[in-house]
N, C-alpha and C positions, 0 to 999 in steps of 0.2 A: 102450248102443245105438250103433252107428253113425252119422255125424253125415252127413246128406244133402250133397253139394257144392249150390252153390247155382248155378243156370242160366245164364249169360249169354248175354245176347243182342243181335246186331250188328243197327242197321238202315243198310240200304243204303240210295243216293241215291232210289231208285224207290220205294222203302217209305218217306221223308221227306215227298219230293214227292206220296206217296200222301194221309200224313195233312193236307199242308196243301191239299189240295185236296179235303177232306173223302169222299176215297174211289170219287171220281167217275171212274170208269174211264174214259169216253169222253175228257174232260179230260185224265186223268195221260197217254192215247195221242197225244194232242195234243199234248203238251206236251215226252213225252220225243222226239215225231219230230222239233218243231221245234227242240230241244234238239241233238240227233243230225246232223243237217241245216246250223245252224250251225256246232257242230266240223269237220262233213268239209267244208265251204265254206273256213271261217278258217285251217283247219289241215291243207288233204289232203295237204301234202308233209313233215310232220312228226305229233309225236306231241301232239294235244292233249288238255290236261288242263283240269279245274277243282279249285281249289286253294286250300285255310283258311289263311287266316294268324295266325287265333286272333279276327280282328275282321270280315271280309271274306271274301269268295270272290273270286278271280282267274281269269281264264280266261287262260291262258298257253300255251306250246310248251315238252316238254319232250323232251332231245335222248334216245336212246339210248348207252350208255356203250359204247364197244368196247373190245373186248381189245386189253391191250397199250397203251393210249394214258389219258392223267390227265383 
């Protein structure tokens, strides 16, 4: 027989924030606006990110790379 591959499956920040907020819709929209809202307030003139460092989440600025330059 053929050996099935087996499924992998990514969850995303919204689908994290989904289960720890035990699925509460009204909450995750609440949470991802103020979420969203913060970024483009902290960060409108650049690119912001939130970021693992294995222990932590960081909310940082991160540049784009352009061509031609290190």
């Amino acid at each position: 027989m053929a050996k099935k591959k087996d499924e992998i499956l990514t969850l995303t920040p919204k689908g994290l924030f989904s289960v720890l907020l035990n699925h509460d819709e009204t909450l995750l929209r609440e949470f991802m606006d103020g979420l969203e809202l913060y970024m483009r307030r902290m960060y409108s003139k650049e690119c912001g990110a939130i970021i693992f460092d294995g222990k932590e989440f960081i909310f940082a600025s991160v540049g784009k790379k352009k061509e031609g330059k290190k």
